[in-house]
One Martini backbone bead per residue (centre of mass of N, CA, C, O) as a GRO file, in nm:
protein
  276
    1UNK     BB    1   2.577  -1.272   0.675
    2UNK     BB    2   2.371  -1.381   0.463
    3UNK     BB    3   2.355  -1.286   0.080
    4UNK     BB    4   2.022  -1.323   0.113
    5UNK     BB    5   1.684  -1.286  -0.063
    6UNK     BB    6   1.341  -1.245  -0.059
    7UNK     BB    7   0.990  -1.243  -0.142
    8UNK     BB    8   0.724  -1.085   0.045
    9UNK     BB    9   0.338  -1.095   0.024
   10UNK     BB   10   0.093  -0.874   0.171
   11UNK     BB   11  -0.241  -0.924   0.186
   12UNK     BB   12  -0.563  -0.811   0.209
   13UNK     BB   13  -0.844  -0.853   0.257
   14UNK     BB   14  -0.984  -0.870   0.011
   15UNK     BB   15  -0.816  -0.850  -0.258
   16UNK     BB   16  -0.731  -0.703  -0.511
   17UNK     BB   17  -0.571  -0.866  -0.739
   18UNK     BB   18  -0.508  -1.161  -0.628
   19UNK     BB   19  -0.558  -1.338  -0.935
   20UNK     BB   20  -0.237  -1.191  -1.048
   21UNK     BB   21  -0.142  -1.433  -0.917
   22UNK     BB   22  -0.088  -1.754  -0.814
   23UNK     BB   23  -0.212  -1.727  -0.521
   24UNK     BB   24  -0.337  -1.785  -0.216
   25UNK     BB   25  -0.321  -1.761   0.116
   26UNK     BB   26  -0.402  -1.872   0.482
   27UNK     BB   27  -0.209  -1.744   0.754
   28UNK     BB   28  -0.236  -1.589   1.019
   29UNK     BB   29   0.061  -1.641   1.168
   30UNK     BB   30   0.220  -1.554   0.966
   31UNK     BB   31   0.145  -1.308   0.876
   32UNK     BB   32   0.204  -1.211   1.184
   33UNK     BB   33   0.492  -1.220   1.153
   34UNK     BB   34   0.582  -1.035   0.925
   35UNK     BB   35   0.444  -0.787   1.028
   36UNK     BB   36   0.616  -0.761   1.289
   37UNK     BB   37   0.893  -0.754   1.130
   38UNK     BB   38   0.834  -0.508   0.993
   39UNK     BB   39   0.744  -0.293   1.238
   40UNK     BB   40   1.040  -0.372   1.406
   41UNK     BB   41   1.209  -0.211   1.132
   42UNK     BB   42   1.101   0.036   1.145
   43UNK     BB   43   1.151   0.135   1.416
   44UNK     BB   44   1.431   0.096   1.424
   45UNK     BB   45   1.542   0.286   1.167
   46UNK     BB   46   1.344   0.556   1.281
   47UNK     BB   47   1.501   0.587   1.531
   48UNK     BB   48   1.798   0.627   1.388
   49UNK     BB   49   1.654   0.868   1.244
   50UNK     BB   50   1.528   1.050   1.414
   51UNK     BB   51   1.170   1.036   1.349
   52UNK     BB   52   1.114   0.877   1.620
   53UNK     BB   53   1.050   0.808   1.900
   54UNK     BB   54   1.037   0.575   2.198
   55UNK     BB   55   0.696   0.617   2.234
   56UNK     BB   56   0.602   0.529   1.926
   57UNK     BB   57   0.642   0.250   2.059
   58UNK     BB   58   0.588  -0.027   2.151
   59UNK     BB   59   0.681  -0.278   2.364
   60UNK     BB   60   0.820  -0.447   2.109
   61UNK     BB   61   0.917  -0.230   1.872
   62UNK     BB   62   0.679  -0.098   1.700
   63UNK     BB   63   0.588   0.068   1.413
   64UNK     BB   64   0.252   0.174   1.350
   65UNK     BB   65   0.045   0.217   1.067
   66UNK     BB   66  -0.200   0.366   0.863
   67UNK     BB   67  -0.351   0.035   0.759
   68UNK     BB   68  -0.186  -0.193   0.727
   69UNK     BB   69  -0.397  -0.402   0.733
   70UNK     BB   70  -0.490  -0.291   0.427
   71UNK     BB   71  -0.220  -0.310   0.340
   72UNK     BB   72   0.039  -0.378   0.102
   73UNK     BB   73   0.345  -0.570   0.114
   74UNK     BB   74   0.668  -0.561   0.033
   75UNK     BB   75   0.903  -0.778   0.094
   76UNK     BB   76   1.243  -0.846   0.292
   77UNK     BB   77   1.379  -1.170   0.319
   78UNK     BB   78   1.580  -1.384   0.474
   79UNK     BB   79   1.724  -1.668   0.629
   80UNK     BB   80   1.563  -1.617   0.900
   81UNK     BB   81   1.269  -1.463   0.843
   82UNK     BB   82   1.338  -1.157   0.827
   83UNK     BB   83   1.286  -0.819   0.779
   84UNK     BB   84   1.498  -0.640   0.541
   85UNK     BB   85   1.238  -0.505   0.363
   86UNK     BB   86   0.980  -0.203   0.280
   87UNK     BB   87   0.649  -0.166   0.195
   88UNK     BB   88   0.364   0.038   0.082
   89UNK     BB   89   0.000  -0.032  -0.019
   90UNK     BB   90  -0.274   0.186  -0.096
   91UNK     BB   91  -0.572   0.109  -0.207
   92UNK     BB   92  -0.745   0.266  -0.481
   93UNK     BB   93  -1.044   0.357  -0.602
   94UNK     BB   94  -1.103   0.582  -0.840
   95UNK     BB   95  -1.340   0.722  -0.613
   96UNK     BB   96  -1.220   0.833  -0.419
   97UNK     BB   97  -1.179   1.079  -0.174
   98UNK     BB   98  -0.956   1.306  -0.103
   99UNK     BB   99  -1.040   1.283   0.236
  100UNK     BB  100  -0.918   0.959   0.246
  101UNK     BB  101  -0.645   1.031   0.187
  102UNK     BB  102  -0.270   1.082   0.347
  103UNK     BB  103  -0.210   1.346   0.187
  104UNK     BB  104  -0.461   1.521   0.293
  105UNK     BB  105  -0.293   1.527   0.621
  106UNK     BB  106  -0.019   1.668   0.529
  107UNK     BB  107   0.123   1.955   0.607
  108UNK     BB  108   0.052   2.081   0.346
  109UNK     BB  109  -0.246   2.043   0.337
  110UNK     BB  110  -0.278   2.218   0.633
  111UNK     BB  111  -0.199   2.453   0.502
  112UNK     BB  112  -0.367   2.750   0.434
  113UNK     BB  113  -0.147   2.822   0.160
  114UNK     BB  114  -0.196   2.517   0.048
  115UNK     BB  115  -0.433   2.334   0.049
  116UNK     BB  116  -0.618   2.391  -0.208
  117UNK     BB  117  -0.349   2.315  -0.407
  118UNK     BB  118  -0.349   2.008  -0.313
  119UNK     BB  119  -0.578   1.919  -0.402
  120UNK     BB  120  -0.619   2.019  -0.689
  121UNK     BB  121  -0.385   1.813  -0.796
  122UNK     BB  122  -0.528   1.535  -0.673
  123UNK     BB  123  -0.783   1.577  -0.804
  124UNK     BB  124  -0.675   1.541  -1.103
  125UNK     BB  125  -0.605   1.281  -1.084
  126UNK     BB  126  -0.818   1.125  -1.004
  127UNK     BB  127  -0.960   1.215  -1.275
  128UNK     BB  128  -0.747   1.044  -1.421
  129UNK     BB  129  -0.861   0.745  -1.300
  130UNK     BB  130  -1.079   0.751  -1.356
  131UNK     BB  131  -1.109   0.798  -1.702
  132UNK     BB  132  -0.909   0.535  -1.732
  133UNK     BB  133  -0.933   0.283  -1.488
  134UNK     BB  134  -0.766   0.340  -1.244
  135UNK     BB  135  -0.574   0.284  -0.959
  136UNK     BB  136  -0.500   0.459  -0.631
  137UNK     BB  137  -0.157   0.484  -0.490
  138UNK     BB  138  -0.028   0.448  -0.160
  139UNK     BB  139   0.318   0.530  -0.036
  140UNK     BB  140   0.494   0.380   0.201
  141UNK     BB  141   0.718   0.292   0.491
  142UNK     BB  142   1.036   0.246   0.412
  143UNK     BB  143   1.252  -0.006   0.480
  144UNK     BB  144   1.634  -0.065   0.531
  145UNK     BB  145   1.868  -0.233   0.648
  146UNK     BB  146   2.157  -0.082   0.679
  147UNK     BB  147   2.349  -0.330   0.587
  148UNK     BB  148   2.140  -0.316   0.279
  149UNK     BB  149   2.276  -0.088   0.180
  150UNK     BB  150   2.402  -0.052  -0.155
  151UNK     BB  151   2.215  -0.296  -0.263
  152UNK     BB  152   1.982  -0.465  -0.466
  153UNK     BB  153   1.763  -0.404  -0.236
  154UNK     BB  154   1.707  -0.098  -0.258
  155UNK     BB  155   1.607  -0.082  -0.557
  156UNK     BB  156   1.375  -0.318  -0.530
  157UNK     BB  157   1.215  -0.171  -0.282
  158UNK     BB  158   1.140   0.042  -0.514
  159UNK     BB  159   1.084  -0.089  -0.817
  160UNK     BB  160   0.830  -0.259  -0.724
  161UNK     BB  161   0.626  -0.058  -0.765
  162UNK     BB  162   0.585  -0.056  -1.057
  163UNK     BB  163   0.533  -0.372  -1.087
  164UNK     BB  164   0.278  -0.386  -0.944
  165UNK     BB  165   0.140  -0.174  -1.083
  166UNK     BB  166   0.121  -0.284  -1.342
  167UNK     BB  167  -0.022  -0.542  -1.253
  168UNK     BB  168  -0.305  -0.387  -1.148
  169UNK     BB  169  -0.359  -0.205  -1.459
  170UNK     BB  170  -0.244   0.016  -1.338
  171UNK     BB  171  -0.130   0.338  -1.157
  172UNK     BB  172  -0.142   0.588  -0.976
  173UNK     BB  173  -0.006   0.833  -0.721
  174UNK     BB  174   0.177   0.858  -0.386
  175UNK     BB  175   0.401   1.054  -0.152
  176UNK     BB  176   0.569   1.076   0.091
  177UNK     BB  177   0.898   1.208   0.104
  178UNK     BB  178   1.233   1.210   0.177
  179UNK     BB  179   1.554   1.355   0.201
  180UNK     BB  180   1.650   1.117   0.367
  181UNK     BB  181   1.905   0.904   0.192
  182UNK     BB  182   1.766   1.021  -0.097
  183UNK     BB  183   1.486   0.940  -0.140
  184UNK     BB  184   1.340   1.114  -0.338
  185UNK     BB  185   1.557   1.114  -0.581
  186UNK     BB  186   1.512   0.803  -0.632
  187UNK     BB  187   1.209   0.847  -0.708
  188UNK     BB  188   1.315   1.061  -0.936
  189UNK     BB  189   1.465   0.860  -1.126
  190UNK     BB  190   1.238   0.637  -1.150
  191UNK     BB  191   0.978   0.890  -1.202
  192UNK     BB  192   0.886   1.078  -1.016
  193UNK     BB  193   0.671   1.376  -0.946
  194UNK     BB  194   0.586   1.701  -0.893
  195UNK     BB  195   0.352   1.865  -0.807
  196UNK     BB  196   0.170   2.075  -0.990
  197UNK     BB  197   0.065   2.424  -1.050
  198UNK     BB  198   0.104   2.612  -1.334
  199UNK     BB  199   0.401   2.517  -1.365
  200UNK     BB  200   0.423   2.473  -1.055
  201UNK     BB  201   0.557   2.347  -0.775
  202UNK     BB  202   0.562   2.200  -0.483
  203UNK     BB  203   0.694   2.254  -0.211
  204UNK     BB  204   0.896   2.192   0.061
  205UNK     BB  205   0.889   2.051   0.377
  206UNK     BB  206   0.847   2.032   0.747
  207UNK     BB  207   0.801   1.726   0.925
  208UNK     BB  208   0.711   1.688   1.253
  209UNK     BB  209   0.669   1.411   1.296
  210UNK     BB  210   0.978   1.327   1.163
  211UNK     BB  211   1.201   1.541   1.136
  212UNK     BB  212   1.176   1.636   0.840
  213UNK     BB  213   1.185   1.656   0.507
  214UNK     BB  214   0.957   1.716   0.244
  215UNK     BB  215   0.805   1.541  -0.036
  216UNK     BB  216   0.533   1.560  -0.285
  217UNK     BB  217   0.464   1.262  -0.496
  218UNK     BB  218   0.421   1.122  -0.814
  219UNK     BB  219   0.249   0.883  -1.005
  220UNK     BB  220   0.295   0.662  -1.327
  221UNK     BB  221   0.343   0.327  -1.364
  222UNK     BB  222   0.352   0.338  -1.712
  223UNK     BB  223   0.598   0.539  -1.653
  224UNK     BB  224   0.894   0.484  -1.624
  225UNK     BB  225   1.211   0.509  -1.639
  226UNK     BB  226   1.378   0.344  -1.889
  227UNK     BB  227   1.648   0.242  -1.738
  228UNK     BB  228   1.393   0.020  -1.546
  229UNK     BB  229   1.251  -0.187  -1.736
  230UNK     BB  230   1.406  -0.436  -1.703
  231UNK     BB  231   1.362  -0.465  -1.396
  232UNK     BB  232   1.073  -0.472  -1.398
  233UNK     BB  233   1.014  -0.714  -1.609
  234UNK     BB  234   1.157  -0.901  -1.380
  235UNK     BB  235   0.965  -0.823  -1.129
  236UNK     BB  236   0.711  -0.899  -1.305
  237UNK     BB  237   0.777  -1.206  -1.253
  238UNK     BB  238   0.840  -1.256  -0.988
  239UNK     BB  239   0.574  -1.172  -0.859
  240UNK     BB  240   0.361  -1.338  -1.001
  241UNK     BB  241   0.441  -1.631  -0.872
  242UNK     BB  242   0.385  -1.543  -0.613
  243UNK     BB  243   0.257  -1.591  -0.273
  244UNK     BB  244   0.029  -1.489  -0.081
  245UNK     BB  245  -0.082  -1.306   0.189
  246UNK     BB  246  -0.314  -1.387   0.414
  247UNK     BB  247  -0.597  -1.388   0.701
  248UNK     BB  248  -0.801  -1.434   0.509
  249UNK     BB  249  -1.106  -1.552   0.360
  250UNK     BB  250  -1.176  -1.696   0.054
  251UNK     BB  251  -1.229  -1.765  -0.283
  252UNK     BB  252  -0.888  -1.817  -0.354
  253UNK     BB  253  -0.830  -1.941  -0.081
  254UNK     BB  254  -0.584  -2.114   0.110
  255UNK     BB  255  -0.547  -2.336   0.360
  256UNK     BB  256  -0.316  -2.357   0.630
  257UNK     BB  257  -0.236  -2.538   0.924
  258UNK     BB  258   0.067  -2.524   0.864
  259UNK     BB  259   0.374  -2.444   0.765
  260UNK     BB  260   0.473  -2.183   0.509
  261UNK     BB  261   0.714  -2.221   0.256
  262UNK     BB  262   0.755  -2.044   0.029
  263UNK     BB  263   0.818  -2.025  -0.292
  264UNK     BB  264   1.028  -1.723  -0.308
  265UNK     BB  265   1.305  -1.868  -0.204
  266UNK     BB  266   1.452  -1.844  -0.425
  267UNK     BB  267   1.688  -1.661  -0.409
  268UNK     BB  268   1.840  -1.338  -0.403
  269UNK     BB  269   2.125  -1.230  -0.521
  270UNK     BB  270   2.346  -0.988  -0.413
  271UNK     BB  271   2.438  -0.652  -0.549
  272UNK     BB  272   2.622  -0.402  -0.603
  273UNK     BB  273   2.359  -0.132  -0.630
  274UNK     BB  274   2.337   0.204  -0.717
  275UNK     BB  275   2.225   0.549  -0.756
  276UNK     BB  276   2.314   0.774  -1.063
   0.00000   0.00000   0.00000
C-alpha cells in the first residue's frame, strides 16, 4: 500500500464558511462517493472495535450518523480515492438552543442524577459563543484505517479539527471521546478539557450504545496546546487551498458535470509520529 494521502472536504447544502476557502465545487457523484467510502469505513472501524454490532450497518456495510449530511467532514483519501481518515463536525450558530446539541442526548445528559449539570456547563459555553460572536461545533465521527494508525495521519485528522476550528473565525465546540485507543486523552493533550462545574469535572460514563467508556470534552479552537500550533499554522494553509465538495448549488458553486480530480491531490507524504 503506497504511504501517500490528501485532504478531502465535504460541506453540506448552503454551508456558512464556504468562501474562507478557495472555492466550492457541486457534483453530486463524487459527494456521494466520498460520503459513502467514509460511511463503510466507519463502519469496518467501529464494527472491529466492537462499538456497534453487525445489525447497526447498512447492506452495503456503511454506518450512518445523526446529521452526516448536513455536517462538514475532513476526510484523509489514499491513492485509490478511498476514505481512510475522517472526521465529522456539526456547525451551529451561536443561538442553537442546547436541546438541540446531540450532547444533550448522550447517556449522561440524560442521566437524572447528572442531567441538570450537564446542561448548565454546555449553556454557559452556549452563552459565551453567543456573547463572543462564535459559531459552536460539534465534532465526532472520528476513524482511520487500522493500517494508518501511528502515522502522522492519525495526529493530522485530530489536529485538524483546531485548523478549521480557526479558519471558521473562531469556534468553541464539544464533542463525547472514548477512551479506547487513548482518543480522549489525544484529544486532551491537543487541547480539549473536561466540563467542570464548581471546579469539579464531569464525571466518564458508560455509553450502551457503544458498549465503551466515554468523556464528555469541550473545546475552544482559538486556544490549542502550544506545542501543536505550528502544525496548526500548517494545515491551515492546506485546508485553506482546498476545494470544498459538496451536491447542493449555491451562488459560489462550480457545477462540474465531468469527474472531478481534487486540487488537493498533491499527497502528503506521512511519517511515523506518536503522541506522547
Amino acid at each position: 500500500m503506497g504511504q501517500h494521502c490528501s485532504f478531502q472536504l465535504l460541506a453540506p447544502p448552503q454551508a456558512r464558511f464556504a468562501r474562507e476557502f478557495s472555492r466550492t465545487v457541486c457534483n453530486e457523484q463524487l459527494y456521494d462517493h466520498y460520503l459513502v467510502s467514509m460511511q463503510r469505513l466507519r463502519g469496518r472501524v467501529y464494527l472491529t472495535d466492537n462499538a456497534i454490532k453487525p445489525r447497526d450497518l447498512d447492506r452495503d456495510g456503511r454506518f450512518h450518523m445523526h446529521s452526516d449530511e448536513q455536517s462538514w467532514h475532513l476526510l484523509l483519501v489514499d491513492e485509490t480515492n478511498e476514505v481512510i481518515g475522517c472526521a465529522k463536525y456539526l456547525v451551529h450558530s451561536s443561538s442553537v438552543p442546547y436541546h438541540r446539541l446531540r450532547i444533550s442526548q448522550s447517556t449522561l445528559a440524560k442521566d437524572p442524577a447528572w442531567a441538570g449539570k450537564v446542561r448548565r456547563v454546555v449553556e454557559a459555553d452556549l452563552k459565551r459563543a453567543r456573547e463572543e460572536k462564535l459559531s459552536y461545533v460539534e465534532v465526532g465521527g472520528w476513524a482511520l484505517a487500522e493500517e494508518w494508525r501511528g502515522t502522522r495521519a492519525a495526529l493530522e485528522i485530530l489536529v485538524g479539527s483546531f485548523a478549521l476550528g480557526q479558519l471558521w473565525g473562531g469556534s468553541l465546540g464539544s464533542c463525547t471521546a472514548t477512551v479506547r485507543h487513548s482518543s480522549s486523552s489525544m484529544l486532551r493533550r491537543l487541547g480539549g478539557t473536561s466540563f467542570e462545574l464548581e471546579g469539579e469535572p464531569l464525571p466518564s460514563y458508560n455509553d450502551p450504545e457503544y458498549d465503551c467508556t466515554m468523556e464528555l470534552l469541550r473545546f475552544d479552537y482559538r486556544t490549542p496546546a502550544q506545542r501543536f500550533l505550528p502544525l496548526i499554522d500548517q494545515l491551515k494553509g492546506t485546508l485553506k487551498k482546498l476545494t470544498l465538495l459538496t451536491p447542493a448549488q449555491d451562488s459560489v458553486c462550480i457545477q462540474l458535470n465531468t469527474e472531478f480530480i481534487p486540487e488537493q491531490s498533491r499527497f502528503l507524504h506521512l511519517t511515523p509520529v506518536y503522541l506522547t
